[in-house]
SEKOL-739456 format. One record per residue (C-alpha): residue number from 1; residue in three letters; x, z, y. Coordinates in nm, 3 decimals. Example, Ala and Ser with C-alpha at 12.3 -4.5 7.8 and 13.67 -1.06 7.14 Angstrom:
<atoms>
<atom 1; "ALA"; <1.230; 0.780; -0.450>>
<atom 2; "SER"; <1.367; 0.714; -0.106>>
</atoms>
This chain:
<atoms>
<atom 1; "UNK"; <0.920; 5.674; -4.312>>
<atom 2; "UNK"; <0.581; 5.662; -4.148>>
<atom 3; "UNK"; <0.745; 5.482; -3.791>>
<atom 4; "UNK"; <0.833; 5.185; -4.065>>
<atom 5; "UNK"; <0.513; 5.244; -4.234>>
<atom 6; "UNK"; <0.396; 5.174; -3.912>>
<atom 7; "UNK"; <0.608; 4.929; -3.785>>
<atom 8; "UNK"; <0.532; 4.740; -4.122>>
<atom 9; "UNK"; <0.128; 4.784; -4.030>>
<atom 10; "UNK"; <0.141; 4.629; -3.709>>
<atom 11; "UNK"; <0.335; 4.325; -3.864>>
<atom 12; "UNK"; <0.094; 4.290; -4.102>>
<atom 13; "UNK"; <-0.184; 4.283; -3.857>>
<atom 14; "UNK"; <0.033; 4.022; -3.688>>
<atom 15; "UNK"; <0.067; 3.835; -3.925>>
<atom 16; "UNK"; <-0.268; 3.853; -4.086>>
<atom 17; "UNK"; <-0.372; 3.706; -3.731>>
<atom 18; "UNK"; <-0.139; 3.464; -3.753>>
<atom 19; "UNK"; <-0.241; 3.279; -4.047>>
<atom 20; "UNK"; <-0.656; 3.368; -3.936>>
<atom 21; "UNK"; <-0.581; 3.176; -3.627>>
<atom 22; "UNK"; <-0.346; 2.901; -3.814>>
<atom 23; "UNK"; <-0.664; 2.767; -4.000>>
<atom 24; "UNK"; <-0.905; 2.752; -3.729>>
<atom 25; "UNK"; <-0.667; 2.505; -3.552>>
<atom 26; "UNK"; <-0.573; 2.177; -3.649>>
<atom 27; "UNK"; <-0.346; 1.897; -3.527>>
<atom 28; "UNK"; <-0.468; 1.695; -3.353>>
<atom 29; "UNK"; <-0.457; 1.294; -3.427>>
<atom 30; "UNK"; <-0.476; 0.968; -3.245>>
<atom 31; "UNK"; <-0.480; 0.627; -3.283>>
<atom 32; "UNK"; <-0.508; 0.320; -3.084>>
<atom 33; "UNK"; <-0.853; 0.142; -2.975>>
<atom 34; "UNK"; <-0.862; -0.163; -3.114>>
<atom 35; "UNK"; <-1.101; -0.428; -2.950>>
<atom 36; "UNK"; <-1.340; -0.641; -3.202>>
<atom 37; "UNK"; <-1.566; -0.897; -3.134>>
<atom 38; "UNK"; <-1.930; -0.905; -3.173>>
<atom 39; "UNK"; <-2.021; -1.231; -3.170>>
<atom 40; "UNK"; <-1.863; -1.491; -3.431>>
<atom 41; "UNK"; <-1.785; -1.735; -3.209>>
<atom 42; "UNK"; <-1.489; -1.526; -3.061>>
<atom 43; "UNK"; <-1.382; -1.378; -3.363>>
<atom 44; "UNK"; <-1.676; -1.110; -3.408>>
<atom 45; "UNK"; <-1.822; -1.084; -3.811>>
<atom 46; "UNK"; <-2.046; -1.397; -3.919>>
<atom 47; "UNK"; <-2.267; -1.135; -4.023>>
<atom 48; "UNK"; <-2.396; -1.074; -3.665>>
<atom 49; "UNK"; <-2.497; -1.453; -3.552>>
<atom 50; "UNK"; <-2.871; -1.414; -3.701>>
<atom 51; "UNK"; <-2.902; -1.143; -3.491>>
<atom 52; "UNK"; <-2.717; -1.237; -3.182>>
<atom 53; "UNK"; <-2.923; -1.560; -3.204>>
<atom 54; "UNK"; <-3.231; -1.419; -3.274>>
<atom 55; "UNK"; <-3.195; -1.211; -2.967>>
<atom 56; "UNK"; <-3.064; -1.503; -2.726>>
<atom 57; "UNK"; <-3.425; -1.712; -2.839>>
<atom 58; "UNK"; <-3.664; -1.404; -2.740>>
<atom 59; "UNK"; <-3.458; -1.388; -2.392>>
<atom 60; "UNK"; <-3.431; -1.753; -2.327>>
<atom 61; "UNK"; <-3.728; -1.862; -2.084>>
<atom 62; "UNK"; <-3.610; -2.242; -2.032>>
<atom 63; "UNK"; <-3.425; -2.467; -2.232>>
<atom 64; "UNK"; <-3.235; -2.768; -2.178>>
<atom 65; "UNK"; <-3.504; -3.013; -2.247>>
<atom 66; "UNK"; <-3.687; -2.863; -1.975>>
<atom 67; "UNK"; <-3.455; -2.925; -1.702>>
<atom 68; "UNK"; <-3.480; -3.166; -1.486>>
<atom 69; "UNK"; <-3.181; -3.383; -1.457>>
<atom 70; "UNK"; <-3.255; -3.474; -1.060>>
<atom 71; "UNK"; <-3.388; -3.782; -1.077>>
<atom 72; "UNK"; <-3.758; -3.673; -1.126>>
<atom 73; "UNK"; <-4.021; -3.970; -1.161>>
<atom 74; "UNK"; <-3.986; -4.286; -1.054>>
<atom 75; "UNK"; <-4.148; -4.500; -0.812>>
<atom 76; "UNK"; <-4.344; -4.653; -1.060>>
<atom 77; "UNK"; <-4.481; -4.336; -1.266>>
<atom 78; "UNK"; <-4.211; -4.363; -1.539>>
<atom 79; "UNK"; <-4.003; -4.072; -1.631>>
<atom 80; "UNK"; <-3.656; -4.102; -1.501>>
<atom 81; "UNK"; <-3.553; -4.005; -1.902>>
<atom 82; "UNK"; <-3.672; -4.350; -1.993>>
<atom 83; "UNK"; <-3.486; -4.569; -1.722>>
<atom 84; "UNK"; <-3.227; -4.813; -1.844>>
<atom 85; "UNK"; <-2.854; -4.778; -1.774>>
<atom 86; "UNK"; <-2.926; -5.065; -1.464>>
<atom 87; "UNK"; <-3.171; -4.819; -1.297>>
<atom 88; "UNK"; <-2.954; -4.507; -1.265>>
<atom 89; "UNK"; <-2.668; -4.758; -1.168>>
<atom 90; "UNK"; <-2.928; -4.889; -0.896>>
<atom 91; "UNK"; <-3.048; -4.567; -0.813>>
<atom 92; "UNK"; <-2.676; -4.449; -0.776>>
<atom 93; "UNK"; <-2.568; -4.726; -0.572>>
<atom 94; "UNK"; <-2.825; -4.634; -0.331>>
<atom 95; "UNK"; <-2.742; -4.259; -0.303>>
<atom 96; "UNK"; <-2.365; -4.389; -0.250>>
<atom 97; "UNK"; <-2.479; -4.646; 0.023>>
<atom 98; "UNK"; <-2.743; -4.414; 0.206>>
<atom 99; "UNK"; <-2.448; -4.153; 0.223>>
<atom 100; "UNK"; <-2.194; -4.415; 0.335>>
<atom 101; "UNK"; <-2.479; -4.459; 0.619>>
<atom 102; "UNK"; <-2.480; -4.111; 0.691>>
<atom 103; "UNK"; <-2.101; -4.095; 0.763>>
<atom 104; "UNK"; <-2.161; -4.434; 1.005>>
<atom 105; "UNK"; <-2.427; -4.178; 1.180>>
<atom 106; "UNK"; <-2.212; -3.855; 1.213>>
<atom 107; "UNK"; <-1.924; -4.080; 1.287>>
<atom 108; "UNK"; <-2.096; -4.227; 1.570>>
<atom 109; "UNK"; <-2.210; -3.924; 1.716>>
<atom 110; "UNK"; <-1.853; -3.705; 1.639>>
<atom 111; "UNK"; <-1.600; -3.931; 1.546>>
<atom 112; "UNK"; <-1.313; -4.032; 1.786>>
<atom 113; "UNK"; <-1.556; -4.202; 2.057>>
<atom 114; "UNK"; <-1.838; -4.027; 2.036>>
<atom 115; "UNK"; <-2.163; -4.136; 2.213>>
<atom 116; "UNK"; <-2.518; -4.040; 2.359>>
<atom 117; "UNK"; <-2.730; -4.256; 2.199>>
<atom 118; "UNK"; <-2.703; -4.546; 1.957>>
<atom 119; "UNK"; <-2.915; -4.726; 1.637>>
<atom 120; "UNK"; <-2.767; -4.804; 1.305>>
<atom 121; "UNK"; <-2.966; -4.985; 1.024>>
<atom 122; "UNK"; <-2.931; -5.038; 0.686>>
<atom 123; "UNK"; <-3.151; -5.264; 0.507>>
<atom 124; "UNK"; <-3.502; -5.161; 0.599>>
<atom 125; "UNK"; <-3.372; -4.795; 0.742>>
<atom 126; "UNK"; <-3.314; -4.748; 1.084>>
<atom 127; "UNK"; <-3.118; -4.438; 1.268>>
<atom 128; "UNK"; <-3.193; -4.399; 1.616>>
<atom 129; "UNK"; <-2.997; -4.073; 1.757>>
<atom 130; "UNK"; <-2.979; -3.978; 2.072>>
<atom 131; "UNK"; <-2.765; -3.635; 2.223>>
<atom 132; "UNK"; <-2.867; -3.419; 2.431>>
<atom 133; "UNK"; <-2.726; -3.132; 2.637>>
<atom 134; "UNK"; <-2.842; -2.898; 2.361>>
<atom 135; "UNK"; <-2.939; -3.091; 2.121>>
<atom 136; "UNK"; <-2.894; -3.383; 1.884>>
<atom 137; "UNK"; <-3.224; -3.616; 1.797>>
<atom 138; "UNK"; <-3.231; -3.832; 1.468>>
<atom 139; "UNK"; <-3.555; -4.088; 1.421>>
<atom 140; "UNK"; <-3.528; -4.235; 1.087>>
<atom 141; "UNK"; <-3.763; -4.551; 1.072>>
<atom 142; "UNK"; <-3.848; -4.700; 0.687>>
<atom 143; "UNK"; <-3.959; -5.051; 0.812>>
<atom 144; "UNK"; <-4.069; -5.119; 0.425>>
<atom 145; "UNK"; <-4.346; -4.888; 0.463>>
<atom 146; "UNK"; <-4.338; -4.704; 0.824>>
<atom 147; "UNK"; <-4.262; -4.408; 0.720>>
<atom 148; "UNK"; <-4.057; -4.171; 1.044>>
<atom 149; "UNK"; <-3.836; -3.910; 1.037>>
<atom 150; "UNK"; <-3.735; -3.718; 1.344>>
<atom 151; "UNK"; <-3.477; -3.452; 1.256>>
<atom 152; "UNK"; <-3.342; -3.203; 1.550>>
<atom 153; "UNK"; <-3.016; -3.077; 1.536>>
<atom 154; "UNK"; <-2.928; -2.762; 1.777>>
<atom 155; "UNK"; <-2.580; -2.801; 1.941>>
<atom 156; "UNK"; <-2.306; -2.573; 1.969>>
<atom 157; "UNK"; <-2.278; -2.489; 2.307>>
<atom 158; "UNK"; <-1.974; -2.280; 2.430>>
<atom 159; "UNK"; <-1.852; -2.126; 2.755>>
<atom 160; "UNK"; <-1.523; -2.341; 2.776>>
<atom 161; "UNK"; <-1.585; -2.652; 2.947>>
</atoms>
């Protein structure tokens, strides 16, 4: 009787462990992430845009009004904000020309007969180029009012002749 007394003592102790160590552990649970939006505009809570804006205004050194949209100042002291629809068509027209000019210059120089030296004008601007062994000259001449640009351009120069 005492070797199932005993027997029945170490199953309790067992057991009593058992259920000790069955309540310190717990199952453990999971769930999928789920992504959500901040800001309202992509789906975040409308809630957040006072902040979110709030925040943007304290970062934001420049704004649009600021920028410059590349025309700068005229030639006659006017912002280029005022000009009429006629003066940015003018002032377009002569970007498109001057670069029409440039591809008469490069073409000249690199195109299919290239050659040493040679003048192309356009109105009151004048390209002079001239090639040398290692390099490539421009003088740009604004007969208007004399003003003279001499640009320099390296060339490549390679071992295969």
């Amino acid at each position: 009787m005492q070797l199932l007394s005993g027997s029945l003592n170490i199953w309790c102790k067992l057991y009593g462990t058992l259920i000790a160590t069955a309540s310190f552990v717990t199952c453990a649970s999971a769930q999928d992430l789920i992504y959500s939006p901040v800001n309202p505009a992509f789906g975040g809570s409308g809630l957040n845009s006072s902040h979110l804006l709030a925040t943007a205004n304290a970062q934001r050194d420049a704004t649009a009004s600021d920028a410059n949209d590349g025309f700068g100042s005229t030639t006659d002291g006017t912002d280029a904000s005022e000009q009429s629809d006629a003066d940015l068509f003018v002032r377009q027209l002569e970007g498109r020309l001057l670069s029409a000019l440039a591809g008469q210059v490069t073409d000249a120089i690199f195109g299919q007969n290239p050659q040493e030296s040679g003048l192309v004008t356009f109105g009151t601007t004048t390209v002079q180029f001239s090639r040398t062994l290692d390099s490539i000259s421009l003088l740009i001449t604004d007969s208007l009012d004399g003003t003279v640009t001499e640009i320099i351009v390296p060339q490549l120069i390679t071992g295969n002749s």
